[in-house]
N, C-alpha and C positions, 0 to 999 in steps of 0.2 A: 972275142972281147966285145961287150956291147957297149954301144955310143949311145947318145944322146936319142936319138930315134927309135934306138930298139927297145929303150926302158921307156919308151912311152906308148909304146907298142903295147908293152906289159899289162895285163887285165889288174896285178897285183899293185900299179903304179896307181891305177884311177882308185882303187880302192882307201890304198893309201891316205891319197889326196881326200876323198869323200871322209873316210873316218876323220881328218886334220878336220874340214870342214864344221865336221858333223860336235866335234869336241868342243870346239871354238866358241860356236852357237850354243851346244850346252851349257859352257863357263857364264857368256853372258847373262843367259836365261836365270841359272841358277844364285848368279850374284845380284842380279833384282832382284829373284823373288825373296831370299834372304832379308836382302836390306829393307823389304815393304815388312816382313815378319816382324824385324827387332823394330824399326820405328812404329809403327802399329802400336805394337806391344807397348816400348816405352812410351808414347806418346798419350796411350789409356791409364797407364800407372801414373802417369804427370799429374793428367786431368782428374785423377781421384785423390791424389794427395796436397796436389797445390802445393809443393815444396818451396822452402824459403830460399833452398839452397840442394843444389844435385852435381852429381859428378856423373862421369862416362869413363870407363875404362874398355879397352878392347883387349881381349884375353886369350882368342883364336883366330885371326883374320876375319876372316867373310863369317865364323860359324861361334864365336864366343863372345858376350860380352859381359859385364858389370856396372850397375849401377847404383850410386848410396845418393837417399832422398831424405832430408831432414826435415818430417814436416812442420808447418807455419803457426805457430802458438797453440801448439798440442800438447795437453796436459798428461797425454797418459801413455803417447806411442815418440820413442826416441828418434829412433830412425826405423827406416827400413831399408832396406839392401836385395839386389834383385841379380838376379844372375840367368844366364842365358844361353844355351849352347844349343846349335843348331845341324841338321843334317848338312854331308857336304853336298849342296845341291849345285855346285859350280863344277863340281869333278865328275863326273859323269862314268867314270874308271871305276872309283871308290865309293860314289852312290849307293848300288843295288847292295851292296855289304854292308853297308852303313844301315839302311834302310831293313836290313835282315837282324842286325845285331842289337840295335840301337830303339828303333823302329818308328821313334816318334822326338818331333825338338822337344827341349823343354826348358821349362819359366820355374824357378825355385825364388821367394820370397820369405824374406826371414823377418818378421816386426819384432823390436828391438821395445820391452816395455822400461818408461822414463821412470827416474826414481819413486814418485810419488806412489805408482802401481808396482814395485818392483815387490815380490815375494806373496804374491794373489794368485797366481795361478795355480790351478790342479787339472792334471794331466787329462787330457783327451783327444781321439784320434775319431776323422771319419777317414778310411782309407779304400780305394777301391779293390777289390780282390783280388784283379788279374796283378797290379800294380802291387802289389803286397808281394808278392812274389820276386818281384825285381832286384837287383843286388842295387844296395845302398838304401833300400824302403823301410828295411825290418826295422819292426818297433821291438827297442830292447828291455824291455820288461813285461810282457805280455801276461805273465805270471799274474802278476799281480795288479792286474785290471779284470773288471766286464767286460765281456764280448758280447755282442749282439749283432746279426745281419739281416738285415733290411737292402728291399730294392730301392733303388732312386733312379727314374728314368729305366733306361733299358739297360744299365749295371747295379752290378751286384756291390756293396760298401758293405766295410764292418765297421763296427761304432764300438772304441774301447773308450772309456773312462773311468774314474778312480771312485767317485761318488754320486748319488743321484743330481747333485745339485750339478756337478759339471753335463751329466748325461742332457741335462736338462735346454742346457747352454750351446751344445754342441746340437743338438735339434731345434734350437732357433736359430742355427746357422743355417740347418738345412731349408726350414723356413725361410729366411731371405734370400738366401739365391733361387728357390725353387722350384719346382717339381722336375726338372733336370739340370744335373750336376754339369750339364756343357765341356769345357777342357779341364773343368777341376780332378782333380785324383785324390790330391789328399792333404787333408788340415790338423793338426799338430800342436795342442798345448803344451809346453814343454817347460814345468818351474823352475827345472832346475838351472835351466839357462834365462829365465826369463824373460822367452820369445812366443813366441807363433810363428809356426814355419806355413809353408802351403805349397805345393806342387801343384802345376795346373800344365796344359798343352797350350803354346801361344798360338790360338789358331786364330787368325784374324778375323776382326769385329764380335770378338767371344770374350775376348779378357776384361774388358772396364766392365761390364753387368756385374762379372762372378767376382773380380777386385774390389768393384763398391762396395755390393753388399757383405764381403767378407768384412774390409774395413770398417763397417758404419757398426757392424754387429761384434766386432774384437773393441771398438770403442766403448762400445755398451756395457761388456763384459771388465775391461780394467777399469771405467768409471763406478758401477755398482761395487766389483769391488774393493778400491780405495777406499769409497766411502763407508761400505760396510768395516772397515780398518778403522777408521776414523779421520782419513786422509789427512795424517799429520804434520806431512813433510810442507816444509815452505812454499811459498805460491813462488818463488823466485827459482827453485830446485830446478 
């Protein structure tokens, strides 16, 4: 029977203890670097929208969250809504599997267009290729769009839209962030819900560049066309 002395004896003991160590240290590590990811991130999306008004939900512990940002006497975007799900870089266990299956965190942004622009859009996609491939990416109507691919930076993107005039719109997107797409993957007209979705990778001090100019140029796009509408709806709407 062994005692006290002879399990410490044990080569299998110090191991033991070394992995406890070794895990301990991971959880910390990986719950910083987490929490600089999601602040980072939201704190760039703050500073490009100036909300009047924002909420925080947490939806995963260390690796999920939610955010809806109302912004501040915006005529043409409701809200937006940001979501957040992150590798589990606290577990150290379920990391390397995470990191095989998942591969990368990620930032999904839905802009939400207010009544005045509601019913303007036409559909356009820049999406990157490897990411098109992804479960949850497919664009469902492919039929019945243009396809075109073009390089940006050192990925490969396809560029669907419904019409020249959107084709057109969806390349001065690329123009304002430009000549590298950075964590973006993929931007998303979508009328029928009357949003603009966007996928991007929240890699820190990378989001507020490709967030601005996304924002500054989807503002251009439901301002031109309200107006081309006749923007009839009440200034109070």
């Amino acid at each position: 029977m062994l005692n006290a002395s002879n399990v410490a004896d044990q080569p299998v003991f110090y191991l033991f203890i070394a992995i406890t160590i070794l895990l301990t240290l991971g959880y910390s590590w990986g719950k910083r670097r987490n929490r600089k990811i999601i602040r980072e991130a939201f704190d760039a999306i703050t500073a490009v929208l100036r909300p009047k008004d924002q909420t925080f939900t947490n939806i995963g512990g260390l690796t999920g969250y939610h955010a809806n940002f109302i912004p501040d006497r915006n005529r043409y975007i409701q809200q937006v809504d940001a979501t957040m799900t992150l590798l589990p870089r606290q577990s150290w266990l379920w990391y390397p599997f995470s990191r095989m299956i998942r591969r990368f965190d990620r930032l999904f942004l839905s802009f939400h267009l207010a009544r005045r622009a509601a019913g303007t859009l036409r559909e356009g996609h820049l999406i990157e290729k490897k990411y098109s491939t992804f479960m949850g990416a497919k664009i469902e109507n492919t039929d019945s769009l243009t396809m075109e691919t073009f390089q940006w930076g050192n990925r490969t993107f396809y560029h669907y839209y419904r019409n020249e005039k959107v084709k057109t719109e969806m390349e001065r997107c690329r123009e304002r962030i430009g000549p590298d797409p950075g964590p973006l993957r993929h931007v998303a007209l979508v009328p029928k819900r009357d949003r603009m979705f966007v996928f991007l990778i929240p890699e820190p001090g990378r989001v507020k560049p490709v967030v601005a100019a996304i924002h500054a140029w989807f503002l251009d796009v439901a301002e031109s066309a309200a107006k081309a509408r006749g923007d009839s709806v009440p200034e109070d709407a």
